[in-house]
C-alpha positions as CSV (number, residue, x, y, z in Angstrom):
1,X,-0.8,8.9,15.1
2,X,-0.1,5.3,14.1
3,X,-3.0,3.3,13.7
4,X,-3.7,-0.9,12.6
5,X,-5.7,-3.3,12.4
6,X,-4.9,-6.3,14.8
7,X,-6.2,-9.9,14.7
8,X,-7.7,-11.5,17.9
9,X,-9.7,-14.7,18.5
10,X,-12.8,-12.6,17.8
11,X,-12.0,-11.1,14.9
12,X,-9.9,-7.9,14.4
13,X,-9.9,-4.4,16.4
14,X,-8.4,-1.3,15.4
15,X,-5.6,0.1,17.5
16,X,-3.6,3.0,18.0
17,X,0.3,2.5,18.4
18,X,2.2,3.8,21.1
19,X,5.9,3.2,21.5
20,X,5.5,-0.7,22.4
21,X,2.0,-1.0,22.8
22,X,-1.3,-0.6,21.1
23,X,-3.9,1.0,22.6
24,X,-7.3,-1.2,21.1
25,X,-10.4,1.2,19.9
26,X,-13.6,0.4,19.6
27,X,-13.5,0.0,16.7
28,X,-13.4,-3.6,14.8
29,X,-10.9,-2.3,12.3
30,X,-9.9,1.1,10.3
31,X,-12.3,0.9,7.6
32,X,-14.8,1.1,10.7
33,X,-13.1,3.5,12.2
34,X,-12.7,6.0,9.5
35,X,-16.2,6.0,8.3
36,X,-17.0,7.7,11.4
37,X,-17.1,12.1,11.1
38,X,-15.1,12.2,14.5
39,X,-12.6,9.5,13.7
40,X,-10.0,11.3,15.0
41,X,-11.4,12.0,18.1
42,X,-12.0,8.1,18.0
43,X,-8.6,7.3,17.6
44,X,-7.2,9.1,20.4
45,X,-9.3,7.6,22.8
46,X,-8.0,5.0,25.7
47,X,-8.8,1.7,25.8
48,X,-7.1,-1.6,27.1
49,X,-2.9,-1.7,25.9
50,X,-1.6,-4.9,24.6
51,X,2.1,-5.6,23.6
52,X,2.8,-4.5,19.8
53,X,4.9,-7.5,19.6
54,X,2.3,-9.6,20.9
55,X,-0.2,-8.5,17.7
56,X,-0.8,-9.9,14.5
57,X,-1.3,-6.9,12.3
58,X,-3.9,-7.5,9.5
59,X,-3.9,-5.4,6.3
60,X,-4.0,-1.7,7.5
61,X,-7.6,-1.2,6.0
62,X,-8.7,-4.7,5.3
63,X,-11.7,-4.0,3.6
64,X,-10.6,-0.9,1.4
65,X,-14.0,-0.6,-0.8
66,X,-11.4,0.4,-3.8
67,X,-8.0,-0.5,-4.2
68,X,-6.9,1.8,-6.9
69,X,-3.7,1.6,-8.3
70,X,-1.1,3.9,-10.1
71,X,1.5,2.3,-13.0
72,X,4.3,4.1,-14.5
73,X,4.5,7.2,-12.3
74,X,7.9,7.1,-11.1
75,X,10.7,8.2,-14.9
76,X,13.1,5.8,-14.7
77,X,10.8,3.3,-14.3
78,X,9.0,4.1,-17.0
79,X,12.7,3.9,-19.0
80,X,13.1,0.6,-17.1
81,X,9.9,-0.7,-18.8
82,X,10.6,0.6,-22.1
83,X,6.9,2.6,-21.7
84,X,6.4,5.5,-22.9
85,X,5.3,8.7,-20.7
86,X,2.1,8.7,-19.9
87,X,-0.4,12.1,-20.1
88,X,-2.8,11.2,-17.5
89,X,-2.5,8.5,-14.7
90,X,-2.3,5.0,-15.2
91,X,-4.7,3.5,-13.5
92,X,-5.9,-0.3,-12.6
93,X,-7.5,-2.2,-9.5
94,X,-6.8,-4.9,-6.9
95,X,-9.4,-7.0,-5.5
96,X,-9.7,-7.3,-1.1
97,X,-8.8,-10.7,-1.6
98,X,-5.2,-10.0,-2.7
99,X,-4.3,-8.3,0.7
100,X,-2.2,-9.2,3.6
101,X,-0.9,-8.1,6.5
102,X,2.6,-6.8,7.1
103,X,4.6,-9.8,8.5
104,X,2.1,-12.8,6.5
105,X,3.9,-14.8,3.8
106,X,3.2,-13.8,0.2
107,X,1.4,-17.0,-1.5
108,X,3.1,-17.8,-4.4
109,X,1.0,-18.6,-7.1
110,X,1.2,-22.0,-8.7
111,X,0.3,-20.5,-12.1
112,X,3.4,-17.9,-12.1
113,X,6.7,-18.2,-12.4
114,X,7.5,-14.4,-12.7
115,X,6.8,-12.7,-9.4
116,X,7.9,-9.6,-9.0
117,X,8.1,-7.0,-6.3
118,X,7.2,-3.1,-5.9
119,X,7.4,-0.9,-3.0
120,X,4.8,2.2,-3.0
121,X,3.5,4.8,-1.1
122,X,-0.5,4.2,-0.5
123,X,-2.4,6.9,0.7
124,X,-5.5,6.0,2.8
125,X,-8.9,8.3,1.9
126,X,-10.7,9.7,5.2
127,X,-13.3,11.7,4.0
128,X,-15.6,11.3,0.6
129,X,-15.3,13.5,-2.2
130,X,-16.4,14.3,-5.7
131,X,-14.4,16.4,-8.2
132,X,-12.2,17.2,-6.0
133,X,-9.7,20.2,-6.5
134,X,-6.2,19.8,-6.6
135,X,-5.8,22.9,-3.7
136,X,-7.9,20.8,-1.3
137,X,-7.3,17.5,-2.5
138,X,-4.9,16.5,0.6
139,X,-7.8,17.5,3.0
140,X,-9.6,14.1,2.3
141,X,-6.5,11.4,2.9
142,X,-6.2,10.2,6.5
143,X,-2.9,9.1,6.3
144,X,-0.2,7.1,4.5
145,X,1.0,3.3,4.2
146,X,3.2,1.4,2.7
147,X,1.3,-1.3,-0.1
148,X,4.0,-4.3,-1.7
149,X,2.3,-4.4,-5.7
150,X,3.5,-7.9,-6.3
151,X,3.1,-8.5,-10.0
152,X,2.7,-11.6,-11.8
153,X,4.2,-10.4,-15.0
154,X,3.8,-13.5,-16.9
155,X,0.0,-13.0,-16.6
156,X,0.2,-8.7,-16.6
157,X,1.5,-9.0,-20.0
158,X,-0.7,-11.5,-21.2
159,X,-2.9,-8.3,-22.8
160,X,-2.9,-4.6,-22.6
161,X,-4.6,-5.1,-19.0
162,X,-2.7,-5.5,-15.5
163,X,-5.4,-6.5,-13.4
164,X,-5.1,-10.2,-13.9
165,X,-1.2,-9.8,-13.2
166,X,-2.0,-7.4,-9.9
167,X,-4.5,-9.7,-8.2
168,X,-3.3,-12.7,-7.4
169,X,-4.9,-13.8,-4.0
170,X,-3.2,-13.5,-0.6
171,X,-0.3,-11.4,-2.7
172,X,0.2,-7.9,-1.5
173,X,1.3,-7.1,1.6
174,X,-0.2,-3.8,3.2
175,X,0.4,-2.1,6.3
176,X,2.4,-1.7,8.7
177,X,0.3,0.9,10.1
178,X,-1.3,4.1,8.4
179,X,0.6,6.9,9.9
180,X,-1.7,10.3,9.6
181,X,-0.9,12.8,7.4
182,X,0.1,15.0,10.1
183,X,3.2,13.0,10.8
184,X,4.3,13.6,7.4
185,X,5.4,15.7,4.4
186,X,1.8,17.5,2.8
187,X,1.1,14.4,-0.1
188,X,3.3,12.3,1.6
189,X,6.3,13.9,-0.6
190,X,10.1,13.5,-0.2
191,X,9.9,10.3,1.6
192,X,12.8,7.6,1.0
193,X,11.1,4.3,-0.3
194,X,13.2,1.3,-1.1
195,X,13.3,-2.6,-1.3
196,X,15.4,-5.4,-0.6
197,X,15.2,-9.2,-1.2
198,X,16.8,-11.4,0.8
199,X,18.7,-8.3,1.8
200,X,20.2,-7.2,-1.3
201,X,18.7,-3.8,-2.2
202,X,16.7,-3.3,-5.3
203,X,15.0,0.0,-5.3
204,X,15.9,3.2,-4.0
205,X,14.3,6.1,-4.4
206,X,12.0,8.9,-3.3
207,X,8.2,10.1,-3.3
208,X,9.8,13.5,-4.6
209,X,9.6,11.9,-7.8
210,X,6.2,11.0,-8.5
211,X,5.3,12.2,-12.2
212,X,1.6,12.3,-10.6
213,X,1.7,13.5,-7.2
214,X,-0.7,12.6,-4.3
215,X,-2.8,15.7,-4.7
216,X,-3.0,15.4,-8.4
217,X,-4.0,11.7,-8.2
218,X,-7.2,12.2,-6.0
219,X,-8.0,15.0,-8.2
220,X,-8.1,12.9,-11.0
221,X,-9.7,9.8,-9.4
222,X,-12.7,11.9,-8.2
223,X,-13.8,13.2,-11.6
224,X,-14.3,9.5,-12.1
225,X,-15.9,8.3,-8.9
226,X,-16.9,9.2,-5.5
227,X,-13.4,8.6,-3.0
228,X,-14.8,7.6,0.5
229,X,-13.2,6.9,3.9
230,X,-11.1,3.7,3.3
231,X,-10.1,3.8,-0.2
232,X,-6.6,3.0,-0.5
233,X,-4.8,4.2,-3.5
234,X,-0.9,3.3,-4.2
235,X,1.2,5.2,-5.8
236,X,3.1,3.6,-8.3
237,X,6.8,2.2,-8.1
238,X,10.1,3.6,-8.2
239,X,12.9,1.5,-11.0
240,X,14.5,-1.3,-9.8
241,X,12.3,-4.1,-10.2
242,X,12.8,-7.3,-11.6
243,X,11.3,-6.7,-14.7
244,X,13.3,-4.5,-15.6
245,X,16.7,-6.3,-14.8
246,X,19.1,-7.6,-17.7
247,X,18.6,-10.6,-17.3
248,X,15.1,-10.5,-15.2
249,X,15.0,-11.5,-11.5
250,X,12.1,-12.7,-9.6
251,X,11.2,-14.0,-6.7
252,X,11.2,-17.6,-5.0
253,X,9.8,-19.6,-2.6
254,X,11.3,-19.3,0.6
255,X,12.8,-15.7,-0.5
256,X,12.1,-12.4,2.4
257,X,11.0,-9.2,1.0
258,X,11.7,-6.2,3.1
259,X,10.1,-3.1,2.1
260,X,10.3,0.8,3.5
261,X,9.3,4.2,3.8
262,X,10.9,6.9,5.7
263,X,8.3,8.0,8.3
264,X,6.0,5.1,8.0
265,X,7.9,1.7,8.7
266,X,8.4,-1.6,6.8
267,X,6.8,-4.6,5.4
268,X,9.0,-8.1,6.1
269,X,7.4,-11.0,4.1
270,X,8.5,-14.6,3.4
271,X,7.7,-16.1,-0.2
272,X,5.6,-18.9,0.8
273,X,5.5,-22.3,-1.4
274,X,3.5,-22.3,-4.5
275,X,0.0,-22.9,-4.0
């Protein structure tokens, strides 16, 4: 299945997509939806059709209670960044605020003159857990996303911290849909990911190549907290990214940003005016 959030006068709804339509759920959006035991049964339930072209599609899970984050988990990025290789995960947060939906415009930050782009797999949690094992970590993710980390690497590197780079408000584009993770590859592996701006390709690569695999990751993540039903947890980038570019490219107002996954979709975004 293929399920979003969609915005309405009232608020949003949760929806499940089917070929040119989406079949609205009860419930008011994924997060609610997924906190339920039998949100599968939920999800295949009917319920009035609307044109998927008609919808606005909000943030996939727009009120993730953790947005956890993965850096340097793809090699030649790492070689691209001039890191070193990491032994565990490398981890950081997002705040809700940051997100948006699929087609919205990325706000471009006033402060920051070096945004930067990043395509990733995000896996969406569907049932809690605690010290998870890594044979029956996949049980717990409900399905798989695409999440846009646009960086602010002026302000990432400002100290050994990336959250003040990573959270710019109204930034990072999530969605379009979470596809479940029946549709796909077990951990959401061997899946083409790439990036263009302004249709000139930037990265290419695949989820084969994860250094810390989906499984491996909630594994971790659980010895450190409890992972409930809306959690959303990207996966790190592939190479390619501005950054890393001699000389450094980054993005400008007025600037579209198409991102993909094999299996899952694409994000199209505008670079909105500096704010």
């Amino acid at each position: 299945m293929r399920l979003v959030t969609v915005r309405s006068g009232a608020g949003t709804r949760a929806g499940r997509v089917e070929g040119d339509s989406v079949v609205l759920l009860g419930a008011r959006d994924l997060n609610e939806l997924l906190e339920a035991d039998d949100w599968r049964t939920l999800a295949g339930a009917a319920g009035e059709t609307v044109p998927l072209d008609m919808t606005a599609l909000a943030p996939v899970v727009p009120r993730p209670p953790k947005i956890i984050c993965l850096g340097l988990n793809y090699m030649r990025h790492i070689r691209e960044m001039g890191h070193e290789v990491p032994d565990h995960p490398t981890i950081f947060a997002k705040y809700t605020s940051s997100l948006i939906g699929p087609r919205d415009e990325i706000q471009m930050p006033l402060v920051s003159e070096r945004m930067d782009w990043e395509v990733e797999l995000a896996a969406v949690i569907g049932s809690p857990g605690r010290n998870i094992p890594i044979g029956s970590a996949l049980d717990h993710v409900a399905g798989y996303t695409i999440m846009n980390d646009i960086s602010a690497r002026d302000w990432q590197r400002r100290t050994t911290q990336f959250l003040q780079g990573k959270t710019f408000e109204h930034s990072t584009p999530v969605g379009p849909w979470l596809v479940t993770a029946d549709e796909l590859p077990p951990g959401g592996s061997g899946l083409a990911v790439r990036c263009e701006v302004d249709g000139v390709e930037m990265q290419s690569d695949t989820t084969a190549e994860l250094i810390f695999p989906v499984a491996e990751t909630i594994a971790y993540l659980s010895q450190i907290f409890t992972l409930v039903p809306g959690d959303l947890i990207a996966t790190g980038t592939p190479d390619g990214v501005g950054a890393g570019r001699t000389p450094p490219v980054f993005l400008q107002p007025g600037q579209t940003v198409r991102t993909s996954i094999e299996g899952i979709g694409e994000l199209l975004n505008v670079c909105s005016p500096a704010h």
